[in-house]
KOLNU-59883 format. One record per residue (C-alpha): x, y, z; chain; residue in one letter; residue number from 1. Coordinates in steps of 0.25 Angstrom, whole numbers, plus 5000, padded with zeros to 4 digits. Last residue first. Example, Ala and Ser with C-alpha at 12.3 -4.5 7.8 and 13.67 -1.06 7.14 Angstrom:
2
@xx 5055 yy 4996 zz 5029 unit A code S pos 2
@xx 5049 yy 4982 zz 5031 unit A code A pos 1
END
This chain:
261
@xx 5048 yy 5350 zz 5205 unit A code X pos 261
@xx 5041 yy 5339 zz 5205 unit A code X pos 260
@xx 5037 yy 5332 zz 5190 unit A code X pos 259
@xx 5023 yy 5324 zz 5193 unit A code X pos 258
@xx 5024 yy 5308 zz 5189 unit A code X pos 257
@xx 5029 yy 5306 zz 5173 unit A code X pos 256
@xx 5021 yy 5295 zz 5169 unit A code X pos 255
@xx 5031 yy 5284 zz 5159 unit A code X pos 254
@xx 5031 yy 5285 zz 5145 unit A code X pos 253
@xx 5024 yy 5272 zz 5137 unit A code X pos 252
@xx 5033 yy 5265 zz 5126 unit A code X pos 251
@xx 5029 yy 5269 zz 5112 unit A code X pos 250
@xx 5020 yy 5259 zz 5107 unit A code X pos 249
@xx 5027 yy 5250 zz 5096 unit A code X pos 248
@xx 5018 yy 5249 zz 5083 unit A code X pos 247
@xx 5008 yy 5239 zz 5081 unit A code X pos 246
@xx 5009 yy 5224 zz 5080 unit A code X pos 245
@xx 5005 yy 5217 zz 5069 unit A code X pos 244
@xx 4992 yy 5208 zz 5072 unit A code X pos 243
@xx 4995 yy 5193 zz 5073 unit A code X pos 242
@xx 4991 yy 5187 zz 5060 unit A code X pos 241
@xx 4978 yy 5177 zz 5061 unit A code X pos 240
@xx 4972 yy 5188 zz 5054 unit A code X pos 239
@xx 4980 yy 5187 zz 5042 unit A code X pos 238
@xx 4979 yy 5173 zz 5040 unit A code X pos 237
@xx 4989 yy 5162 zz 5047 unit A code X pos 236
@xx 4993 yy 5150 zz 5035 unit A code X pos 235
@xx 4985 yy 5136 zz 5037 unit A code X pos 234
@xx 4996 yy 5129 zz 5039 unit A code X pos 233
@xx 5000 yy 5120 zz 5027 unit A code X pos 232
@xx 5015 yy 5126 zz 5030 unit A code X pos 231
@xx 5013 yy 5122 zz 5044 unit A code X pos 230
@xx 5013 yy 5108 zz 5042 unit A code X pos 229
@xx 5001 yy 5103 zz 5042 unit A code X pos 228
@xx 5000 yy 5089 zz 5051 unit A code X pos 227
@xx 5003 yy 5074 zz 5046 unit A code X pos 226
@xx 4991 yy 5066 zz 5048 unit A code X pos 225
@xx 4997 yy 5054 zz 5054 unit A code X pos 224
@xx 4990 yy 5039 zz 5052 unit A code X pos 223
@xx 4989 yy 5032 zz 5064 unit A code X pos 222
@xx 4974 yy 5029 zz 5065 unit A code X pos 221
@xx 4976 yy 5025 zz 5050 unit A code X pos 220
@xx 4989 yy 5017 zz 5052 unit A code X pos 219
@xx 4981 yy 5008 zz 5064 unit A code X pos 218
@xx 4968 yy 5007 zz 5056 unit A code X pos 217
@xx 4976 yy 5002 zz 5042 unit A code X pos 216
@xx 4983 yy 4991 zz 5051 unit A code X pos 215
@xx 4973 yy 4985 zz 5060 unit A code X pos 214
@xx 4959 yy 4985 zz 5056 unit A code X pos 213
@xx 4962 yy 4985 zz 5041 unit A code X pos 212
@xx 4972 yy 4975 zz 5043 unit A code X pos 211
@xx 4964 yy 4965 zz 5053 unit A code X pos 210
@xx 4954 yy 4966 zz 5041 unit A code X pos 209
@xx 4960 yy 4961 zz 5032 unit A code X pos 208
@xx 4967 yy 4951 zz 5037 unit A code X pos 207
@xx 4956 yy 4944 zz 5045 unit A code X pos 206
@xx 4950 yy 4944 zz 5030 unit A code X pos 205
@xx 4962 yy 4940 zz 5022 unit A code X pos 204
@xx 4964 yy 4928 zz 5031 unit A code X pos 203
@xx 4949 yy 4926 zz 5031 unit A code X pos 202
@xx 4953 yy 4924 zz 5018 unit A code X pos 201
@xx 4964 yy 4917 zz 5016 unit A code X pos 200
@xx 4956 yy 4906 zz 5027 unit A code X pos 199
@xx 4945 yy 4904 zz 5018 unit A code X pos 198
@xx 4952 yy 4902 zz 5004 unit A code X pos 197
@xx 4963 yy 4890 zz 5013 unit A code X pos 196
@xx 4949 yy 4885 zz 5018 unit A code X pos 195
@xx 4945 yy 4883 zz 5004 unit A code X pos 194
@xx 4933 yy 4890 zz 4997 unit A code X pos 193
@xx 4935 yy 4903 zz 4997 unit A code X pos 192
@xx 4921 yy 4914 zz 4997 unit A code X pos 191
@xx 4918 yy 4922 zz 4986 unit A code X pos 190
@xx 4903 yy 4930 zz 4985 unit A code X pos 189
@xx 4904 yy 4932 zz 5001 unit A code X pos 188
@xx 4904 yy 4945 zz 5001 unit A code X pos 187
@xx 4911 yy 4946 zz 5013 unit A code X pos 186
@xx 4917 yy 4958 zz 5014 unit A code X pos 185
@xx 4931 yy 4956 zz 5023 unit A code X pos 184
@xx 4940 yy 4967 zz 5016 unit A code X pos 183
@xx 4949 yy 4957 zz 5014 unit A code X pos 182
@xx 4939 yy 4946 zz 5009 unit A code X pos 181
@xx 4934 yy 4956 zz 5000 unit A code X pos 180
@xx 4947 yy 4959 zz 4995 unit A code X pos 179
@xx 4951 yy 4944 zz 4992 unit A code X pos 178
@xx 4939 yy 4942 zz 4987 unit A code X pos 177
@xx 4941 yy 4952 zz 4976 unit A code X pos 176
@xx 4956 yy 4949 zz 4973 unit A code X pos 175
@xx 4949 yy 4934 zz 4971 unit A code X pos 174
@xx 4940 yy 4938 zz 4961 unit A code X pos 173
@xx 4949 yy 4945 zz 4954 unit A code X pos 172
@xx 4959 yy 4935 zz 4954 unit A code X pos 171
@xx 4949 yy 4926 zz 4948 unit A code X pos 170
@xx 4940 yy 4916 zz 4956 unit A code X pos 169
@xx 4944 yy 4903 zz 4961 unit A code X pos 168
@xx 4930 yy 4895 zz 4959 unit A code X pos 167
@xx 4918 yy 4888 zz 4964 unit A code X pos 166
@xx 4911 yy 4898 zz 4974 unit A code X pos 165
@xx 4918 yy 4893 zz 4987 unit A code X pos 164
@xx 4930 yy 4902 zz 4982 unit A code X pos 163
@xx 4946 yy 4895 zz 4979 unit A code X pos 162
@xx 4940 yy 4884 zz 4970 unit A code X pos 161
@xx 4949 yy 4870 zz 4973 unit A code X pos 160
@xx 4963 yy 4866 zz 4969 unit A code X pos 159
@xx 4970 yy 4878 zz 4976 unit A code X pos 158
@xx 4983 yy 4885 zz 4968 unit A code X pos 157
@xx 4975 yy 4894 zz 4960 unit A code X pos 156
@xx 4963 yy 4899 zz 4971 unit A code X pos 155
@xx 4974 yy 4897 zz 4983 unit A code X pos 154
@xx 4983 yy 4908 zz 4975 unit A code X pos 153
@xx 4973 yy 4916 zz 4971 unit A code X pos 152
@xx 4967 yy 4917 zz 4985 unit A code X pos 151
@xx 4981 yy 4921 zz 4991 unit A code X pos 150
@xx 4983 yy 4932 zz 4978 unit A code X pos 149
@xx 4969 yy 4938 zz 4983 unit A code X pos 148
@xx 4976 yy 4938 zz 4996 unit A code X pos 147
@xx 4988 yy 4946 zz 4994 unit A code X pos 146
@xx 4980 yy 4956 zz 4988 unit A code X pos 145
@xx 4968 yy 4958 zz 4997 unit A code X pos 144
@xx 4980 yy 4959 zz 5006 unit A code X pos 143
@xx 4986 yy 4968 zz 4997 unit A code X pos 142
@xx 4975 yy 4978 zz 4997 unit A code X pos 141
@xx 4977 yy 4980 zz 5012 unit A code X pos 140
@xx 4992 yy 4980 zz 5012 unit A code X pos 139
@xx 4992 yy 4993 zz 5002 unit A code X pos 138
@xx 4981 yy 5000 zz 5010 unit A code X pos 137
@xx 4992 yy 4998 zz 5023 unit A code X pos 136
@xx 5002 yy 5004 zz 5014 unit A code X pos 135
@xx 4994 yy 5015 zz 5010 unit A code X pos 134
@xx 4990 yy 5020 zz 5024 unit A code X pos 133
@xx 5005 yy 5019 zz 5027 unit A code X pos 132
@xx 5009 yy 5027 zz 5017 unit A code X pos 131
@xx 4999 yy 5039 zz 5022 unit A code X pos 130
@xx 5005 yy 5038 zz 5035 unit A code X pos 129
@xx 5007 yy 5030 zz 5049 unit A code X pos 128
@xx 5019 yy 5034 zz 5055 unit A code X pos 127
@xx 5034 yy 5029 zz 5057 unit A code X pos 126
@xx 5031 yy 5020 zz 5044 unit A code X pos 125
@xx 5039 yy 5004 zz 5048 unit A code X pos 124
@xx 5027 yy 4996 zz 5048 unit A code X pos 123
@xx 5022 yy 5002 zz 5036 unit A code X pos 122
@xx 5033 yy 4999 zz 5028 unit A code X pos 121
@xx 5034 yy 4985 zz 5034 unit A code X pos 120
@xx 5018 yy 4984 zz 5030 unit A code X pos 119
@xx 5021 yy 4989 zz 5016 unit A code X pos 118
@xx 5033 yy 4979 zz 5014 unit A code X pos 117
@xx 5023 yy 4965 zz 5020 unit A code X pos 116
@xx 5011 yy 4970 zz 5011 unit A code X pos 115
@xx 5021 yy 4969 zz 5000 unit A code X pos 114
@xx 5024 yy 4958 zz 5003 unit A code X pos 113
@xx 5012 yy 4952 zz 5006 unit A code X pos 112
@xx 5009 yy 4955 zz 4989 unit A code X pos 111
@xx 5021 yy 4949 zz 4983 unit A code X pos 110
@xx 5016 yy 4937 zz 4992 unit A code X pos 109
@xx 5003 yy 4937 zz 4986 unit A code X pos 108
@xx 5009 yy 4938 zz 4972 unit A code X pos 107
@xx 5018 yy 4927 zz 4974 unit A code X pos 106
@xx 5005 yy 4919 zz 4978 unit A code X pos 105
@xx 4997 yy 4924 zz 4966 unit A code X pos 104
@xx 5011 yy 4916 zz 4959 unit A code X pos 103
@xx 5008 yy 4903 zz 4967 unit A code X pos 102
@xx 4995 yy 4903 zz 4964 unit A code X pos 101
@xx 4997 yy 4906 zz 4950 unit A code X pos 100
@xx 5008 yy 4894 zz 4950 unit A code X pos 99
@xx 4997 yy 4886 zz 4955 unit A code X pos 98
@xx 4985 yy 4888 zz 4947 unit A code X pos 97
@xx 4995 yy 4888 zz 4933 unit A code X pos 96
@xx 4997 yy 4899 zz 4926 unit A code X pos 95
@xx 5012 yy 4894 zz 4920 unit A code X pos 94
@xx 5020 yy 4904 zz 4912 unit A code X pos 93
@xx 5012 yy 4916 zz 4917 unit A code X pos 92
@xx 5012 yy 4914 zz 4931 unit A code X pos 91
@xx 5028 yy 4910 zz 4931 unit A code X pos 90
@xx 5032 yy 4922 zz 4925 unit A code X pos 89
@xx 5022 yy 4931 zz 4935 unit A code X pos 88
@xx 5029 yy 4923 zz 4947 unit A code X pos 87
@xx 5043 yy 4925 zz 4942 unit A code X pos 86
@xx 5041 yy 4941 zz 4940 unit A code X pos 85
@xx 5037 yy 4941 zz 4953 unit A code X pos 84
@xx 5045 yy 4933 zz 4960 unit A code X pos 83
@xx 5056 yy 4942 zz 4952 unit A code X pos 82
@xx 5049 yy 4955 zz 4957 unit A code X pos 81
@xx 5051 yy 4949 zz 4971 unit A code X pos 80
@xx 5064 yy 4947 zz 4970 unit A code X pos 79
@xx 5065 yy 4961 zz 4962 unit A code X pos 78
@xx 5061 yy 4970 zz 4975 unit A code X pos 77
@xx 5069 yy 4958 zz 4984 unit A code X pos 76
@xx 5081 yy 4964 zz 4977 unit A code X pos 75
@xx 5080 yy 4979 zz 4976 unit A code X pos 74
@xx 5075 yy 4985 zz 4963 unit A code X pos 73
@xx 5062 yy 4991 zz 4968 unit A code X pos 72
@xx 5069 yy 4995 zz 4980 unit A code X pos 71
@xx 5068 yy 4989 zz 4996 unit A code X pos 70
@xx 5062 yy 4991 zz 5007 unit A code X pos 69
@xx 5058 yy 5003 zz 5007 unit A code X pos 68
@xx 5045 yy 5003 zz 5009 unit A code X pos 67
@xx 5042 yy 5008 zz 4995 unit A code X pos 66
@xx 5051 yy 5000 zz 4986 unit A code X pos 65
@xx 5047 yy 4987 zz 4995 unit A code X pos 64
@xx 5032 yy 4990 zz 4993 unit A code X pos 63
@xx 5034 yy 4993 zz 4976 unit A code X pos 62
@xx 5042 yy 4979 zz 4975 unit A code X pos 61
@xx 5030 yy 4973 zz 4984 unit A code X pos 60
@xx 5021 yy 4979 zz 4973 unit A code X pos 59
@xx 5029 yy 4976 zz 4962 unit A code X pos 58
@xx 5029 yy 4963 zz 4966 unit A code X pos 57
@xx 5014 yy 4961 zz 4968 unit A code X pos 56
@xx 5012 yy 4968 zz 4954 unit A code X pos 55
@xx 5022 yy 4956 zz 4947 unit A code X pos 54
@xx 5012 yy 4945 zz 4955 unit A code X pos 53
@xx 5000 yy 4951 zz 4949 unit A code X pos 52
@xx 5004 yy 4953 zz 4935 unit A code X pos 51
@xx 5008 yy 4938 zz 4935 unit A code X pos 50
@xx 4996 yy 4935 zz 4939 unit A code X pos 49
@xx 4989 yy 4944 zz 4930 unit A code X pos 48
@xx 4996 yy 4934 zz 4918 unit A code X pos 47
@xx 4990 yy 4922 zz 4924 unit A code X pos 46
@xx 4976 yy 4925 zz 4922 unit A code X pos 45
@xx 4965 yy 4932 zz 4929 unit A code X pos 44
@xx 4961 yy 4942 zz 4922 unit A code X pos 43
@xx 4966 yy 4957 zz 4928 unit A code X pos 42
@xx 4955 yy 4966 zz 4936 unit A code X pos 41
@xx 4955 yy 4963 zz 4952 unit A code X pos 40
@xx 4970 yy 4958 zz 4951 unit A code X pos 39
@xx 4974 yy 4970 zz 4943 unit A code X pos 38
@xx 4966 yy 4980 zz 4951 unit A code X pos 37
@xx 4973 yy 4976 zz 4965 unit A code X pos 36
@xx 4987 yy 4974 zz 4957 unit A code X pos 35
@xx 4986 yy 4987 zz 4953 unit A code X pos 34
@xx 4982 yy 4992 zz 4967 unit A code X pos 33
@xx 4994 yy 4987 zz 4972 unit A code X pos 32
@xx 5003 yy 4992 zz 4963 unit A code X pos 31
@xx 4996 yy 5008 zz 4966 unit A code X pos 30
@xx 4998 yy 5004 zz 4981 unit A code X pos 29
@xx 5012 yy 5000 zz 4981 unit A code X pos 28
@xx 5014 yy 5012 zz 4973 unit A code X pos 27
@xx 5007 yy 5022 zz 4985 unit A code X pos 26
@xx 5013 yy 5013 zz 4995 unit A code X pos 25
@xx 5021 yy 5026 zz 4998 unit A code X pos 24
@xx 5035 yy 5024 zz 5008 unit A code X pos 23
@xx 5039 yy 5040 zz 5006 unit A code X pos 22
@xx 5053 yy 5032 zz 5004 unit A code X pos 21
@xx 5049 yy 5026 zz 4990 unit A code X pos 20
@xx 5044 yy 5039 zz 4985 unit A code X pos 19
@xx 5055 yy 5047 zz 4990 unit A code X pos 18
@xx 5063 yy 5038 zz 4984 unit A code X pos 17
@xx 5056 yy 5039 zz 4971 unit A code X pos 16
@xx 5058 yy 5053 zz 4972 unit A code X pos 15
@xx 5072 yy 5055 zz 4973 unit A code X pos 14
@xx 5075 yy 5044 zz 4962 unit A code X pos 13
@xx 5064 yy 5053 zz 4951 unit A code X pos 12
@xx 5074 yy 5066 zz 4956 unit A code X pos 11
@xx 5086 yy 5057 zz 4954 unit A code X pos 10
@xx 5081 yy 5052 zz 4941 unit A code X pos 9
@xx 5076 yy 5068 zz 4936 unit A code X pos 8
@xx 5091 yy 5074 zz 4942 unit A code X pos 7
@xx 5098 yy 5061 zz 4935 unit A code X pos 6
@xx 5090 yy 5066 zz 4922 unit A code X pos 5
@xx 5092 yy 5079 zz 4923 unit A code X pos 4
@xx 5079 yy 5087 zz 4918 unit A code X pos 3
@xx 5082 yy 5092 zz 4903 unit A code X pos 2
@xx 5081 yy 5108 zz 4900 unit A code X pos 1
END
């Protein structure tokens, strides 16, 4: 016997919404973590750019999707998949420094975007809850983002060495800085040259860490533990059971005094 094919894609239509209304950054996380390993892994050529700037729009279109607010085949969702789609064009036809600049800074602001969606979204939650918690994780890791994109654009588009050490360096390198800079570690094995290099990151260092003392420490204190319903109860046992009460006792009879005749 054959499922209903409108029953199956109503069923499929029922559960996306519920997915979309449940406001999970579980997606947005996945695609931000892919572009996290591709920029840390890919060469560095101007076919990965173009990869780079298609997954910052996804991400945003994934955001707006889960926010609410707006679809995945809404307007601004394929206006900013067209920018997308124009900027990666673009890269591969001409990889010149400054079109690569300008494309890293289409990908940065892909990338502000959606930390500008997940912080509404957040904004506006009643109470503090597991979705929070993710979206605030998404915001931290795209600031490392957002920044890495910053330093690429200044390394391709600057006429002079981007690190005091004598050289650009690869995106890979640049993803790396721009996380240890965020997480203010101070190795010191790469430091910028120009003042615009030093002032991004102490940018990204004051920002960092005012997030992380801020924002995530206010939603975890606030985070609610939803309490056990009583159906997860711990059930009574049998000698928490009151005892069965016995059998009526028959009403008492009243002394009879002394018969007088």
């Amino acid at each position: 016997m054959t499922a209903d094919p409108e029953k199956t894609e109503r069923r499929f239509g029922w559960r996306v919404e519920r997915r979309r209304s449940s406001r999970s950054f579980g997606v947005v996380l996945l695609l931000i973590i892919a572009s996290f390993i591709f920029a840390a892994s890919a060469p560095d050529s101007a076919w990965t750019t173009s990869v780079l700037v298609l997954l910052q729009s996804l991400t945003l279109i994934a955001a707006l999707w889960t926010s609410g607010l707006a679809r995945a085949d809404s307007l601004p969702s394929m206006t900013f998949l067209a920018i997308a789609v124009s900027a990666a064009i673009v890269s591969l036809v001409n990889d010149g420094g400054t079109l690569l600049g300008i494309v890293a800074l289409i990908s940065g602001a892909l990338s502000v975007g959606v930390v500008v969606v997940i912080a509404r979204s957040i904004t506006f939650e009643r109470e503090v809850n597991a979705q929070s918690i993710t979206g605030a994780i998404c915001i931290y890791i795209l600031l490392g983002m957002i920044f890495m994109f910053a330093y690429g654009a200044v390394a391709t588009m600057g006429s002079q060495n981007f690190f005091a050490q004598g050289t650009d360096g690869t995106r890979a390198l640049r993803l790396y800085f721009s996380y240890v800079t965020l997480a203010t570690l101070g190795y010191g094995d790469y430091t910028p040259a120009t003042n615009l290099g030093h002032m991004l990151a102490v940018s990204e260092a004051l920002i960092g860490q005012l997030y992380l003392v801020t924002v995530v420490a206010v939603l975890v204190t606030r985070l609610r533990i939803r309490p056990r319903t009583e159906s997860s109860a711990t059930p009574a046992t049998a000698a928490d059971a009151p005892a069965p009460a016995g059998p009526p006792s028959a009403p008492e009879e009243p002394a009879s005094g002394p018969s007088t005749t």
